[in-house]
C-alpha positions in Angstrom: 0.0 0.0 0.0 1.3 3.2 -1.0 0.7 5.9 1.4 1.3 9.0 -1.1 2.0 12.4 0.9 1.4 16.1 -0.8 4.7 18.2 -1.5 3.9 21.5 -0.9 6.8 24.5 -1.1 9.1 22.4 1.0 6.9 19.9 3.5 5.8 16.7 2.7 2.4 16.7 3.9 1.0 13.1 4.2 -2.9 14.0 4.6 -5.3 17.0 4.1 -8.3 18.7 5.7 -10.5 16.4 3.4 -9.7 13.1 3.6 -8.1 10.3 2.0 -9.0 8.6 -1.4 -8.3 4.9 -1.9 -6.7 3.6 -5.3 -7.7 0.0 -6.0 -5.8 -2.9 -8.5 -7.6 -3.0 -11.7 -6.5 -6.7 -12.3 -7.5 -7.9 -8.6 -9.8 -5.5 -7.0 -6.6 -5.2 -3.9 -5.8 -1.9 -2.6 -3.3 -0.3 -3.8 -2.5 3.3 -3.4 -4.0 5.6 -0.5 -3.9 9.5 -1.1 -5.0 13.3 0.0 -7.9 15.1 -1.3 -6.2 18.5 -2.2 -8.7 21.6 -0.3 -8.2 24.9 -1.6 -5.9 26.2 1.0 -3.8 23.6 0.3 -3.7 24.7 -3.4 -3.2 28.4 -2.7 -0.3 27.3 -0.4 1.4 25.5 -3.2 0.9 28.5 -5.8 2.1 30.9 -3.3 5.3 28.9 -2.3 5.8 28.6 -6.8 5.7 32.0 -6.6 7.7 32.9 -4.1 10.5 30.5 -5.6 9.9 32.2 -9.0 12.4 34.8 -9.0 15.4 32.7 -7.7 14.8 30.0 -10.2 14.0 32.2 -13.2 17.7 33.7 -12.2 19.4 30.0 -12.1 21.6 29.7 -15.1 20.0 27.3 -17.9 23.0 25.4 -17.3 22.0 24.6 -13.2 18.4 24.2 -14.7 19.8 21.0 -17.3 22.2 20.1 -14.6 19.3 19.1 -12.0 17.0 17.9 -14.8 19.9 15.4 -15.7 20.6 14.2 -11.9 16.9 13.8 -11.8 16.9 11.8 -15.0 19.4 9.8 -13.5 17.5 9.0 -10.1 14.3 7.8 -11.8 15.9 5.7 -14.5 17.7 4.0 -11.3 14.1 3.8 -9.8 12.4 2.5 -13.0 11.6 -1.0 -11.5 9.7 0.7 -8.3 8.1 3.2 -9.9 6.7 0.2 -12.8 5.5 -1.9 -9.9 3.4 1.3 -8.9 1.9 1.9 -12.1 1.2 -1.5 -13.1 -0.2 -1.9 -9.9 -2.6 1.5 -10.2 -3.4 1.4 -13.7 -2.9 -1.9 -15.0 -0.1 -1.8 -18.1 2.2 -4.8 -18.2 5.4 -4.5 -16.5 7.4 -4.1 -19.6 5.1 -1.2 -20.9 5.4 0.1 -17.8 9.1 0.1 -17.8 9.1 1.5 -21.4 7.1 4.2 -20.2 9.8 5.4 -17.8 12.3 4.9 -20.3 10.8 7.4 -22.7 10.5 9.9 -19.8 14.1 9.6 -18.8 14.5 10.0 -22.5 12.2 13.4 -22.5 13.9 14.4 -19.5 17.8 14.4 -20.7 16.1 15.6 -24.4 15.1 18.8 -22.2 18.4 19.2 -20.4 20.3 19.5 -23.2 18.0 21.6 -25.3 16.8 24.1 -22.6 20.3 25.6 -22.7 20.1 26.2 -26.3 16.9 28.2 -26.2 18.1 31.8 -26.0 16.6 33.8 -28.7 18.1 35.8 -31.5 19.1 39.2 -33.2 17.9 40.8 -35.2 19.1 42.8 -38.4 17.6 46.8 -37.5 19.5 50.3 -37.8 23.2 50.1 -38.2 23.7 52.0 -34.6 21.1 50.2 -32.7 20.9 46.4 -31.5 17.6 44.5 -31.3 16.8 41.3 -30.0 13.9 38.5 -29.4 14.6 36.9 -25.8 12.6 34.0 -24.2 11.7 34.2 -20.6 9.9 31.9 -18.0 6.2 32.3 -18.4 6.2 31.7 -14.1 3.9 29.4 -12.7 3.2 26.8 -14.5 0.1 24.3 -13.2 1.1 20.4 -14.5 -2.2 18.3 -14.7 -1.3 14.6 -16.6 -3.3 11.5 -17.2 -3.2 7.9 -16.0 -2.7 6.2 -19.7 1.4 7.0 -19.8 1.7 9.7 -16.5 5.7 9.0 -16.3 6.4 9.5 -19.9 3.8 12.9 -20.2 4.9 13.8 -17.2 8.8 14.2 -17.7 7.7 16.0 -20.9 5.7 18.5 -19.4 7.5 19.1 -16.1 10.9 18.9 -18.2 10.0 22.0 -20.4 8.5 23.8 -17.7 11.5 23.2 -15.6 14.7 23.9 -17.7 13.1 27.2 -19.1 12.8 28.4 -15.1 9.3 28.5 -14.4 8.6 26.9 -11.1 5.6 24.5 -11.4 2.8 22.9 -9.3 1.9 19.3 -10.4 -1.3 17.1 -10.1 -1.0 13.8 -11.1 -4.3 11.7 -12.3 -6.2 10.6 -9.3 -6.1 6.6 -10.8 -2.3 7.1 -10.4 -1.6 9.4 -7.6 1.3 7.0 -5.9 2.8 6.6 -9.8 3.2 10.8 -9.2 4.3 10.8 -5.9 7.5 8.5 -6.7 7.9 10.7 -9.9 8.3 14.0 -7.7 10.1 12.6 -4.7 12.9 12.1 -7.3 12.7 15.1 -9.1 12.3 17.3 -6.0 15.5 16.4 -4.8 17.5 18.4 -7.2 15.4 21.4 -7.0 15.1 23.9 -5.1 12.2 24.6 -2.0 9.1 25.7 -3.7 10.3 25.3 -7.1 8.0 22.0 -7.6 5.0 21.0 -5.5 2.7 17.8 -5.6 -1.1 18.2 -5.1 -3.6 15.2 -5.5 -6.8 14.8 -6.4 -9.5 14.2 -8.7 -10.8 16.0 -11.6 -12.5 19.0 -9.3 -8.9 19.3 -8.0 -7.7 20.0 -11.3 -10.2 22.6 -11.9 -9.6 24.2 -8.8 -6.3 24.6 -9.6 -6.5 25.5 -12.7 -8.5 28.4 -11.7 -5.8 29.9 -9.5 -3.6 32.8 -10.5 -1.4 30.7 -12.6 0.3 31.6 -15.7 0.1 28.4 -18.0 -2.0 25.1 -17.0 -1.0 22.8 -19.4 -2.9 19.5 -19.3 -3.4 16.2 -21.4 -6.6 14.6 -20.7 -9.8 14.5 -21.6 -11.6 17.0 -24.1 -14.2 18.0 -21.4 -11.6 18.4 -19.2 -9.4 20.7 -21.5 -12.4 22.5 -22.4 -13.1 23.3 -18.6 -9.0 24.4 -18.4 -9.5 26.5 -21.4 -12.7 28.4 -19.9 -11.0 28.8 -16.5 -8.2 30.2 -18.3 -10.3 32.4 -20.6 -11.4 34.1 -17.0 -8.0 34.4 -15.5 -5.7 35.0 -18.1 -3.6 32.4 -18.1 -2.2 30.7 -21.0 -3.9 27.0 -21.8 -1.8 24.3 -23.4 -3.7 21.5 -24.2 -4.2 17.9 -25.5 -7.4 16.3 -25.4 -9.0 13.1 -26.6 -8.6 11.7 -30.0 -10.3 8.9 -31.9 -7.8 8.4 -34.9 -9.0 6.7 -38.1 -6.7 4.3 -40.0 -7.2 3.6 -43.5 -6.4 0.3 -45.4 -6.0 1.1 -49.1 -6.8 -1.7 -51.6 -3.3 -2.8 -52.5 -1.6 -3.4 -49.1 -1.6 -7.4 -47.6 -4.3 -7.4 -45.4 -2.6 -10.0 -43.1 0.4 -6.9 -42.6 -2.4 -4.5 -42.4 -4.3 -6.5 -39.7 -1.0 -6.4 -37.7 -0.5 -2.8 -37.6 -4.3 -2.3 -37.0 -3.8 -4.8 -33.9 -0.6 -2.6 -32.9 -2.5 0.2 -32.9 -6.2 -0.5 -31.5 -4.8 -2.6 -28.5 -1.7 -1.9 -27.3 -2.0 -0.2 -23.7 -5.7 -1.7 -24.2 -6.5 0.8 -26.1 -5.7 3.3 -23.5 -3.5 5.6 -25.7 -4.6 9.4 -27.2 -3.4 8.0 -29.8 -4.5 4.4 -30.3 -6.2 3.7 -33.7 -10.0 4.2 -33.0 -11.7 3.9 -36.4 -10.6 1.3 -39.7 -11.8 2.0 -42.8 -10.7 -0.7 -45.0 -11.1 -1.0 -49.1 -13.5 -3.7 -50.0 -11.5 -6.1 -51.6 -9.3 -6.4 -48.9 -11.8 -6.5 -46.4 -12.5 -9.8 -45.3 -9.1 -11.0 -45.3 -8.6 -8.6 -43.4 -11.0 -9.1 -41.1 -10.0 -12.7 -40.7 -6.7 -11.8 -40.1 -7.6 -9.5 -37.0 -10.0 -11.1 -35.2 -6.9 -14.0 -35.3 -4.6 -11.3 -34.4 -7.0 -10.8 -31.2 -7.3 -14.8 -30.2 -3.0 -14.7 -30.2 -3.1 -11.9 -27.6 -3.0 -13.0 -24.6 -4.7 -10.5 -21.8 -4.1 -10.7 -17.9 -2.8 -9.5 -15.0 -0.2 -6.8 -15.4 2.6 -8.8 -13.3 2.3 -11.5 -15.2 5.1 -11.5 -17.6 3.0 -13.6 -19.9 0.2 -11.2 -20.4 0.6 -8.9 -23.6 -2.0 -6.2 -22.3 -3.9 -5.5 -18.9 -6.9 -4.9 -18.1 -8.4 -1.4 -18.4 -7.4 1.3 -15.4 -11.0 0.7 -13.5 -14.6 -0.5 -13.8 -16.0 2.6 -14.4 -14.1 3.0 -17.6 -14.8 -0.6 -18.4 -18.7 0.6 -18.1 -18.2 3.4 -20.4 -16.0 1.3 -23.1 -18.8 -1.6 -23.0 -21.6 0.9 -23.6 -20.4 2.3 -26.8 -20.0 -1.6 -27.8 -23.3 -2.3 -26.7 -24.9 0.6 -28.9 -22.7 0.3 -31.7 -24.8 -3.6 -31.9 -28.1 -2.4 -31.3 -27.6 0.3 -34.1 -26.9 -2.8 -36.4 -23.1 -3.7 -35.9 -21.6 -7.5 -35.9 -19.3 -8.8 -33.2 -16.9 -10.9 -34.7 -15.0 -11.4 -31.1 -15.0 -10.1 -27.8 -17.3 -7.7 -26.6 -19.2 -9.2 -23.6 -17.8 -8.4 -20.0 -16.2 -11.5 -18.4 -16.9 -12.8 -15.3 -14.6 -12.8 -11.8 -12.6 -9.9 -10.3 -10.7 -6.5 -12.0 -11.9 -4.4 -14.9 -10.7 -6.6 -18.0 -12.2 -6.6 -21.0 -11.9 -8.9 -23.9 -10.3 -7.5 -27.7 -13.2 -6.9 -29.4 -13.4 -6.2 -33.4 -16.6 -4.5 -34.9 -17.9 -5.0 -38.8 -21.0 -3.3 -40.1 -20.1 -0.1 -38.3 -21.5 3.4 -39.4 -20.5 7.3 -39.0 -23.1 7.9 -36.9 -22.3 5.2 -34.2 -20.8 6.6 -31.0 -17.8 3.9 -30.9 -16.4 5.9 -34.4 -17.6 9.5 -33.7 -16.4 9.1 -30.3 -13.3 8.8 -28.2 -13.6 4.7 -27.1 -10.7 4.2 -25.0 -10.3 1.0 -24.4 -9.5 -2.3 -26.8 -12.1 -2.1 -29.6 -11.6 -2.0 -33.3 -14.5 -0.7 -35.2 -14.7 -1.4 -38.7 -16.3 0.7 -41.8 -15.9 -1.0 -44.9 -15.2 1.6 -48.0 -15.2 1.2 -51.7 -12.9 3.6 -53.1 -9.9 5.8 -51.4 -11.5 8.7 -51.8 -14.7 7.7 -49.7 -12.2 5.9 -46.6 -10.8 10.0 -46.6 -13.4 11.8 -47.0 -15.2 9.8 -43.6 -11.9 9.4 -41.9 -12.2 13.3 -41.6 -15.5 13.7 -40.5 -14.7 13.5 -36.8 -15.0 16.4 -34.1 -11.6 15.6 -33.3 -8.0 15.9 -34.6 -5.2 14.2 -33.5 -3.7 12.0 -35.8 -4.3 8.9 -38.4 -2.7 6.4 -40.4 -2.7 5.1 -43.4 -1.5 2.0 -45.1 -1.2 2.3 -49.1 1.3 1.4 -51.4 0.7 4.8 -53.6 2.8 7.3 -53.0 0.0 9.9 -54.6 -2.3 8.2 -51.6 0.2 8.8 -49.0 0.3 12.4 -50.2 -3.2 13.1 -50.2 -3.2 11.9 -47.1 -1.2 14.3 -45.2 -2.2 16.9 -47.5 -6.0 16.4 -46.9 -6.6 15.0 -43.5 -7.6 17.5 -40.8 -4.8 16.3 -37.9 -2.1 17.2 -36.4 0.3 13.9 -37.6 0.0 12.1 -40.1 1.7 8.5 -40.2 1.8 6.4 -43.4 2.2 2.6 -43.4 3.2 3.0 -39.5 0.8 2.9 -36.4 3.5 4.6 -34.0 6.9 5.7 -34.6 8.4 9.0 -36.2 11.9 10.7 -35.4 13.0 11.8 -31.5 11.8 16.1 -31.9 8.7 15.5 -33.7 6.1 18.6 -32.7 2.6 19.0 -33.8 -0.8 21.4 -33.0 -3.9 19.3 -32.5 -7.0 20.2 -34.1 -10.3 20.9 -32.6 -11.8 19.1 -29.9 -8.1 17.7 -29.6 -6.5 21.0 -28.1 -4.3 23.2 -29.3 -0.8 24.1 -28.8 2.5 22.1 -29.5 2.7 19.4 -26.6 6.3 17.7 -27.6 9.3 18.6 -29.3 11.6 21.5 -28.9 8.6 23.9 -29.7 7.0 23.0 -26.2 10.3 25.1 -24.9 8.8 28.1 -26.7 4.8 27.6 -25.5 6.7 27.5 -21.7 8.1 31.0 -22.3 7.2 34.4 -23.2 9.0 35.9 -25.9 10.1 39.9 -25.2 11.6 42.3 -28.1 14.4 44.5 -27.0 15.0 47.7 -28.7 18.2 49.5 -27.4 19.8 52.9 -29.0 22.7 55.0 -27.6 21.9 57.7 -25.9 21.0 61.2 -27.7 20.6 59.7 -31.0 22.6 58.1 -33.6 25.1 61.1 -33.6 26.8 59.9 -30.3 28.7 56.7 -30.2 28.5 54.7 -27.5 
């Protein structure tokens, strides 16, 4: 049992003024984690102890800033194994994804480090006597708010950034992972400065609260109600909102690709983390004669993969992070078949403890059904069958959202189109995940906005200032 504790300015505060909330095992049922329920005085104490650290940490060289980013880097990947046991434990996710996880935050981390040092503006080319300059500065208080999908690997992004450009930050971890956050800033604290990072948990009225304080950037990954919320709180306070919502990402299977290959990536990409990825393929739209080898070839893709307990080192994917979402998954299953879809596997709830739920592929779907025009979340694969190209992009982007897609073709005038035509932020051809270490994109609509990754998250953490400067009494006097 994890007994997590709040960090705020300096103090390690294990409980709050409203009580404890319990974290259970989605594979088992056990408990797990026990945490505080953040009150608003604790809240305003953090923010005022970020503030008050501000000015001393916006001073600190970039250089001290990368030096403790790099220490802290160091500390977690030594940790990696505890902090996997606590997330697998929370949210489910095999121990190797887990571990990957962490591995791509220590990455994010030390990517930060070295590039936060290198972010220092420019000249420019003005009157002969007269210098003028863009510099970046710390935007100040930064408010952290991450999910429970991935929250090591988002999180070392997002604290990263915030961190090595000298803002001072206060961080609240997902409530379904609140002991996965704890661990996280225990390390990270203790290369930082008091006040410089502080730990508040809660739920999502938690994150509301705080992002309602006098903050100067909330940036968040989450939900699209939830970043709509942020964005509206910050509309009111001025703060900057940097955002990125829900997805449901369409992948299209042109007519000259092998449908066995295709049915792979479409596996990749619709289960991995049991579908519990903002980007996890959400929608198929397929080319009728490749259809139902297709077909056949995923639902035998789904019988290969075996599902169970998250320790088990057997187990390919867990179950999904709690019974709640497993009710809100099922649902969209359950209408998607009354509205006229076929289940060709999965999609009943099995008996006996946890929240798993089976791989479940979809045939006969339609626009109109909630599991394509909505974000699923969880280990379905919904199928559209299409008869030309042009039909699979024109529905692919009919969706409210827009975060990314893929598409498989063999034409390298389809793969064009695509990423000329759909309405997302990445595009990935003939390749679920992937794409080179710096990659930075703006989501789309209900998908937030802003650049979330990448060295252009440096710039959305800091203000950019001109500087105008003349000699004195005009261009007659020299300086």
């Amino acid at each position: 049992m994890y007994e997590v504790e709040q960090l705020i300015g300096a103090q390690w505060k294990p409980a709050g003024d409203n009580g404890r909330f319990e974290v259970v095992d989605p594979a088992d049922g056990s408990p797990v984690s026990s945490a505080p329920s953040a009150v608003g005085a604790d809240l305003d104490a953090a923010v005022k102890a970020a503030r008050g650290a501000a000015p001393g940490w916006a001073a600190s060289t970039p250089a001290v800033r990368a030096a403790a980013l790099h220490l802290a880097a160091d500390a977690i990947e030594d940790a990696a194994d505890r902090i996997a046991d606590a997330q697998t434990a929370e949210m489910g996710k095999p121990l190797a994804g887990a571990r990957a996880g962490i591995q791509a935050g220590v990455a994010t981390l030390r990517q930060y480090a070295e590039l936060g040092p290198l972010h220092g503006g420019r000249t420019l080319a003005g009157a002969a006597e007269a210098i003028d300059l863009v510099t970046y500065q710390p935007r100040g208080v930064v408010a952290v708010i991450t999910p429970w999908n991935d929250p090591v690997a988002v999180s070392c992004g997002l604290l990263g950034a915030a961190l090595v450009t000298g803002n001072t930050v206060v961080h609240k971890p997902s409530e379904r992972t609140p002991a996965t956050g704890w661990l996280l800033v225990k390390l990270l604290a203790e290369h930082l400065p008091p006040g410089v990072l502080s730990l508040v948990t809660g739920d999502g009225a938690v994150g509301a609260a705080l992002a309602g304080r006098q903050v100067d950037l909330v940036a968040h990954v989450g939900s699209t109600a939830a970043g709509r919320s942020i964005a509206a709180s910050c509309a009111g306070t001025g703060a900057k909102a940097l955002l990125e919502n829900g997805g449901s990402d369409p992948l299209i299977v042109d007519a000259d690709v092998d449908p066995r290959w295709a049915a792979d990536q479409a596996a990749i990409g619709a289960f991995a983390n049991s579908g519990q990825l903002c980007v996890a393929v959400e929608r198929i739209y397929v080319h009728r004669t490749v259809a139902d080898r297709f077909l056949a070839a995923l639902v035998g893709r789904c019988r290969e993969m075996r599902v169970g307990p998250g320790r088990d080192p057997r187990s390919e994917l867990g179950p999904l992070v709690d019974r709640r979402h497993r009710e809100h998954v099922h649902a969209q299953v359950t209408a998607a078949v009354a509205d006229g879809a076929d289940v060709l596997c999965g999609g009943t709830v099995p008996d006996g403890p946890g929240a798993f739920y089976p791989l479940t592929v979809l045939t006969g779907c339609a626009d109109d059904m909630a599991v394509m025009r909505e974000e699923t979340f969880g280990p379905i694969a919904p199928v559209l069958v299409v008869d030309s190209y042009d039909e699979a992009l024109s529905r692919a982007g009919r969706s409210p959202y827009g975060l990314a897609a893929t598409v498989l073709t063999g034409s390298m005038a389809n793969a064009q189109r695509a990423w000329r035509e759909l309405p997302v932020g990445t595009v990935k051809v003939n390749a679920v995940f992937g794409g080179a270490p710096g990659g930075a994109a703006h989501p789309r609509r209900a998908s937030g906005e802003g650049f979330g990754y990448g060295p252009e998250l440096l710039d959305e953490m800091t203000v950019a200032k001109a500087v105008h400067i003349e000699p004195p009494g005009g261009p007659a006097v020299r300086w």
